[in-house]
N, C-alpha and C positions, 0 to 999 in steps of 0.2 A: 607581636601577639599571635597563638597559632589560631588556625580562622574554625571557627566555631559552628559556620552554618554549613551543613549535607546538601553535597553536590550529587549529580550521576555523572559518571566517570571522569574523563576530564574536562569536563566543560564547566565553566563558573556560570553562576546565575548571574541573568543579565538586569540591573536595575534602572531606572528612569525615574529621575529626583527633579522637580519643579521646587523652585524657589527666587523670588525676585532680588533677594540680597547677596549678592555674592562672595558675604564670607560666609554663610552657610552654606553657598555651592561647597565652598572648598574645603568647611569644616567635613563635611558628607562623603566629599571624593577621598581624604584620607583616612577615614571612618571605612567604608571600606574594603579600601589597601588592609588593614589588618584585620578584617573579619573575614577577606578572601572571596570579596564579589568585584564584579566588574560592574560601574555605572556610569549614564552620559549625564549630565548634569544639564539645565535649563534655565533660563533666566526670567522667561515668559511662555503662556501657554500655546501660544502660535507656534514659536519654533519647539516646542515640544509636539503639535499636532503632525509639523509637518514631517517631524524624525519618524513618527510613528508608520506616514504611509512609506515608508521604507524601509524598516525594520522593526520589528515588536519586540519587546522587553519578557523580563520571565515577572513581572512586578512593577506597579508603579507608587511612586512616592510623591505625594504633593503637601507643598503649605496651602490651607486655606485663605488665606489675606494675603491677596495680590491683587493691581491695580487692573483695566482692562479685563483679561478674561480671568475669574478668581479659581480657588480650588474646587469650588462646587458646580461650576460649568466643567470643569475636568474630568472629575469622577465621575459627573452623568455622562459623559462623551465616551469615558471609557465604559464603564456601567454597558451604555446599551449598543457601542460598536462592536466592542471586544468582550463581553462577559466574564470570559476564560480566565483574563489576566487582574489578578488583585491589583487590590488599591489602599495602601494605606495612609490615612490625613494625617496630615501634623496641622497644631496648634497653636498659637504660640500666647492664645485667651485661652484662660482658663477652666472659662462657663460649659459646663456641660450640654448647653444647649446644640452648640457648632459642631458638635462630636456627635448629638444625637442627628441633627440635618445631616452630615455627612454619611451615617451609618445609614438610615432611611433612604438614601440616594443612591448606597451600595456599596458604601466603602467596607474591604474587609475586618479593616484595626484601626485605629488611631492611632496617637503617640503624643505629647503636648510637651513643648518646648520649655526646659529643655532636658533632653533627653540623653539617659546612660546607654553605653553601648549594648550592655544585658538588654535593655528593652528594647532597643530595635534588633537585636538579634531573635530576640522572644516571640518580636513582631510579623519578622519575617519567617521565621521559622512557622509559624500557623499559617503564614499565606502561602508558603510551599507545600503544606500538606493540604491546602485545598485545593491549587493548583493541579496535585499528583493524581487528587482523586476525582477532580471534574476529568483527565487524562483518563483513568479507568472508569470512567461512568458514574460515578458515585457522589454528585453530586446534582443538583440542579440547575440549570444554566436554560432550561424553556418547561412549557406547560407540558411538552411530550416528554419530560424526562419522569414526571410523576407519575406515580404505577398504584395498583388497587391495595398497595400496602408502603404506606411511605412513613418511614420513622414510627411504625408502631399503629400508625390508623390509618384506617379505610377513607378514601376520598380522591375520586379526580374531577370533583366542579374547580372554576374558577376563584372560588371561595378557600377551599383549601390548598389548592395552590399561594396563595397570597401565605397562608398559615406558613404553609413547610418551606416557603421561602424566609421569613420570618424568624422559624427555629435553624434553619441551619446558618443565618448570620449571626442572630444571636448563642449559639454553639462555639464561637469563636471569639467573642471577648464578654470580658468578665464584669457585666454589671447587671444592677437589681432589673428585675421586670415584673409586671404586673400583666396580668393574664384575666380578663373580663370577657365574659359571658353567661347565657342562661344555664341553669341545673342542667346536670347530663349533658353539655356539647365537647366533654373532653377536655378541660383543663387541666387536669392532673396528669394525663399522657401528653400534653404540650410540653408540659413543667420538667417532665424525666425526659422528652428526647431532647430537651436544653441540653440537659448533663450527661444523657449517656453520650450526644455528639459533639461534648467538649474535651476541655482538659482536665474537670476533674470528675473522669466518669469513673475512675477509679475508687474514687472516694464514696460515701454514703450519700443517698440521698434518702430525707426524711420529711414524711409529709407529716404533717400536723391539721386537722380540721378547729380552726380558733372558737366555730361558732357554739360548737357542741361543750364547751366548757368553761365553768366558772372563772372568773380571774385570778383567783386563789389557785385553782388547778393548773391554770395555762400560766401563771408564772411560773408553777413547781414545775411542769414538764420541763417550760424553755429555758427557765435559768438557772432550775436544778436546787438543792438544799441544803444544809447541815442540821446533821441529825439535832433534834429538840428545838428545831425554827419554830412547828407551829405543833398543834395537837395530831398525834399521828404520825410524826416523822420520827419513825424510829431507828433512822441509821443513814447518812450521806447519800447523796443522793445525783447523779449527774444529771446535767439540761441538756436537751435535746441541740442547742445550740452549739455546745461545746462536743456532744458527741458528733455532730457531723463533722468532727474536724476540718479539713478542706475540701468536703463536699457540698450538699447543699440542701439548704433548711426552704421545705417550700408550705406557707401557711394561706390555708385554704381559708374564701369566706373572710378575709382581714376587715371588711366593712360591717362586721358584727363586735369589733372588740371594742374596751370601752375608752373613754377617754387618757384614763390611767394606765391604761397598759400601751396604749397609744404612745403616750407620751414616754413608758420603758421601752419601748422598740423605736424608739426616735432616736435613744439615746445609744442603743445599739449601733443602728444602721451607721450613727455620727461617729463612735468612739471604736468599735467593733472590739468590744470586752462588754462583759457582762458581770452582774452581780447578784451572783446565788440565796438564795431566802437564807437570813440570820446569819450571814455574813458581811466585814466590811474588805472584804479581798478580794478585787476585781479579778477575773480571769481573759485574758485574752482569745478570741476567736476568729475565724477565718473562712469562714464559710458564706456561700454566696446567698443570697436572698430572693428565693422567686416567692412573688404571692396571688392571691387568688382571688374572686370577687365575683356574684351574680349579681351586684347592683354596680348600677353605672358613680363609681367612685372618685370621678369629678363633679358628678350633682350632687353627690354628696358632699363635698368640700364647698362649695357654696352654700350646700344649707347647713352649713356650719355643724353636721355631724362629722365628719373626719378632718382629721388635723391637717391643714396645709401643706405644713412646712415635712408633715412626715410622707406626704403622699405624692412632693416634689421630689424628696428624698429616693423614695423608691420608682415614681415613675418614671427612668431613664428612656424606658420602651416598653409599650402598653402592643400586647397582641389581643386582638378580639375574635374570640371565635363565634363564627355564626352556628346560629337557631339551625336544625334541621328544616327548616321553614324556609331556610335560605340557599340550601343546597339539595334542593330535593331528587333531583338529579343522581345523587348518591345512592341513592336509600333501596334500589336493587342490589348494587355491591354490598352494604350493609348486611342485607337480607343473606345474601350467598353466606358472607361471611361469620353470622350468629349463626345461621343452619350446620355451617360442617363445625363453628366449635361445642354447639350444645349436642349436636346428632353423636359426637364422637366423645363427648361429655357422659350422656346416657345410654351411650349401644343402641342408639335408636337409626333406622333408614333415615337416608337423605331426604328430607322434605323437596318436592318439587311445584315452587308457587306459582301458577298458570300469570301471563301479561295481565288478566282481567286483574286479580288477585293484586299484582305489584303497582299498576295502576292506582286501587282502589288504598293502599298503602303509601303510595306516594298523594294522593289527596287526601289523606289525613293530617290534622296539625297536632305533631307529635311534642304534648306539652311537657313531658319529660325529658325529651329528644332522643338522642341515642341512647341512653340507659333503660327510656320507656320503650323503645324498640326494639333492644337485646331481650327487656324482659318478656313482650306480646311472644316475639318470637320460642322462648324458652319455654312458654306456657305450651305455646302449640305443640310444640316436641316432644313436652311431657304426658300431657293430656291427648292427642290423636290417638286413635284406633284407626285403621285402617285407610279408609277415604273418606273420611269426615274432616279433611283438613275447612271447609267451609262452614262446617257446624264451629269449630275453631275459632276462625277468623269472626263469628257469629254471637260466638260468647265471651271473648276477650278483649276483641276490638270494639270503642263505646259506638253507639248505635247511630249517629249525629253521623259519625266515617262512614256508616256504609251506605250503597244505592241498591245493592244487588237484595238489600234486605227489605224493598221497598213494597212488592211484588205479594213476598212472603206477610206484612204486616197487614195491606188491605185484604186479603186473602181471609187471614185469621180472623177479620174485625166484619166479615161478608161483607164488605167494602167493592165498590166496581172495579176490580185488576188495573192497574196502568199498564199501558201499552209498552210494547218494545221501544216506538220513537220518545215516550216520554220517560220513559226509566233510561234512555240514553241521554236526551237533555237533562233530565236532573242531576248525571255523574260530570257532564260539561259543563254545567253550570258551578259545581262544587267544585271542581277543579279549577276552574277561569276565577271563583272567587279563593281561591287558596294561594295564587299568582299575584293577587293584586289584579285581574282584569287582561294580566300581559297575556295576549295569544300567542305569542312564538312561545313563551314556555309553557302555556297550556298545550299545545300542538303536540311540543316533544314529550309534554307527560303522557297525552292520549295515547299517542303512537302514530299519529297523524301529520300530515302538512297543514300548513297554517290554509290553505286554499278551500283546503276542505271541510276545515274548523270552519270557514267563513263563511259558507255555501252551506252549512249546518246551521248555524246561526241565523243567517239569512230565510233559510225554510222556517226553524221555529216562527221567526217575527212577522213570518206570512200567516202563517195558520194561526197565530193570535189576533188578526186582524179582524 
């Protein structure tokens, strides 16, 4: 057989296959001989640990059920010794569960026994091009590889790192996910850099909002029609399902649909064909399934509004994106980045937002999240004249966010002015309750050391004495 997997120049890729049974060592070693790789084979994880400290593989391969050290002590050893180098499980249970621990642990692919030579060539061929691209930097392997623009959004807390580590494994094999969080923290750009950083980014990807329509309508869009199904279908009509061909269908908001359509996208995700209104001629489809949710869609399945069996079906890997509440940290980079795209949106000057200003932004709880912050900030861009960016932040931002307005309202009411120290503990106090109470990230929100947070703190609770 001519070998099928792309080498750089003459060198073969170098494999390392863990397996207790030894007719799978050998069925693997001539597996291959004709796909035109070199590999050492292993019987146990020990003599595979110790091969490692003396030479590294371009990839490793492990069964997961082995006795002593099993495949999931493996793949975390390689996971966090060697990052660089894949890892693909094999299986040889069926359950999707051991596939999903393994992937969570860092495996790049799986494979479930037993497997065709196409699939492990398939296999590896995706772990070589991650390989090639953690080689030219392009991929992630530490918290310093994330930049103020990764996959599409803004973020370097530790929050979003977990995200884009998340998207770029699941980028690499082909199963449903669900994506939960609040309004505005970006699920929809989670959902496209799935697809644009896989394999079928070539493909269509199509979003669909479930919650915004009738069930009558969200059938017609997903599984499409023949003309005279219902009143108003005056001519054939394709599903969204069937036009992503082998891209990918991603339906927002899925904890709003109802029972019944529930149970027709059960019958999807199981059968993968569908059946178009006022027909009985199923069509087959092939497209991946990401979906979407602001309500926590395991409390939902215990309070018996979402169907179980459909929300095992699609939960293979559930990514959560945090609240702006959670990565507050961000929310200057945000700032830079809504400024040059709406400044360069409306011909308008670069907005320049003074520490006080981003501060007073970052201690707000932004109930929309990043969508209510793209918007505050668009408002400002539009509406400024000159240097009134604070009459701005005055009239947009709700009045509960600000401190700096605190001054200006006893003023207006001939009220006794607050003081300098106490218009600065009231913005520390807002801030330390927007934390949760944690002073180290009140500190870095201030701009301050935590020493001096504490020796501030300390004054107030004198002088209240």
């Amino acid at each position: 057989m001519k070998a099928n997997i792309e080498t750089t120049g003459d060198a073969k890729i170098m494999v390392y296959f863990i397996d207790d049974e030894p007719v799978a060592t050998r069925l693997f070693e001539r597996t291959c001989r004709q796909i035109g790789l070199d590999c050492e084979t292993f019987l146990n994880g020990e003599k595979f640990l110790n091969r490692l400290q003396q030479k590294l593989p371009d990839m490793v391969l492990t069964d997961l059920n082995m006795p002593k050290m099993d495949g999931f002590e493996i793949i975390q050893t390689v996971v966090n010794e060697w990052p660089s180098i894949p890892v693909i499980a094999i299986t040889g249970q069926s359950t999707v569960e051991r596939a999903v621990k393994a992937m969570k642990l860092g495996a790049s692919d799986f494979l479930k026994k037993p497997y065709k030579i196409p699939e492990l060539e398939t296999a590896i061929q995706r772990c070589l091009k991650f390989s090639q691209a953690c080689e030219a930097g392009d991929c992630l392997t530490s918290k310093e590889d994330v930049s103020s623009d990764t996959f599409g959004m803004v973020g370097q807390s530790a929050e979003m790192w977990r995200v884009f580590k998340d998207i770029q494994r699941l980028a690499k094999v082909d199963c449903s996910v669900i994506i939960q969080g609040e309004s505005g923290t970006g699920k929809e750009l989670a959902a496209k850099a799935i697809h644009n950083c896989g394999e079928r980014s070539g493909e269509p990807f199509i979003a669909i909002d479930c919650g915004s329509l009738t069930d009558t309508l969200l059938e017609s869009e997903l599984f499409g029609h023949k003309k005279g199904a219902f009143t108003g279908a005056s001519a054939d009509r394709t599903g969204l399902f069937e036009a992503a061909g082998q891209g990918t269908i991603f339906l927002d908001e899925i904890g709003n649909i109802s029972d019944s359509m529930q149970a027709k996208l059960l019958r999807v995700c199981q059968e993968k064909e569908i059946l178009p209104v006022g027909t009985n001629q199923t069509v087959p489809i092939d497209a991946r399934f990401i979906v979407a949710s602001n309500q926590n869609l395991d409390a939902l399945v215990k309070q018996g509004k979402f169907r179980h069996d459909l929300y095992y079906r699609l939960n293979v890997i559930t990514i959560c994106m945090p609240a702006l509440s959670q990565r507050r940290e961000d929310i200057p980079l945000l700032v830079e980045h809504f400024v040059k795209k709406y400044s360069q949106q409306y011909k308008r000057p670069l907005l320049k937002f003074s520490q006080p200003i981003l501060n007073q932004l970052q201690a707000h709880y932004w109930r929309g999240n990043i969508r209510e912050l793209a918007n505050f900030i668009e408002r400002c861009i539009v509406m400024m004249d000159d240097d009134n960016l604070n009459d701005c932040i005055e009239r947009f931002l709700p009045q509960d966010a600000l401190t700096t307005s605190v001054v200006e309202k006893s003023q207006s009411a001939d009220l006794q002015p607050a003081t300098l120290e106490q218009m600065e503990m009231q913005h520390i106090n807002k801030v330390l309750e927007s934390v949760g109470g944690n002073q180290v990230k009140a500190a870095k929100i201030l701009g301050i050391n935590r020493s001096t947070l504490w020796r501030k703190l300390g004054s107030d609770q004198g002088s209240s004495d």
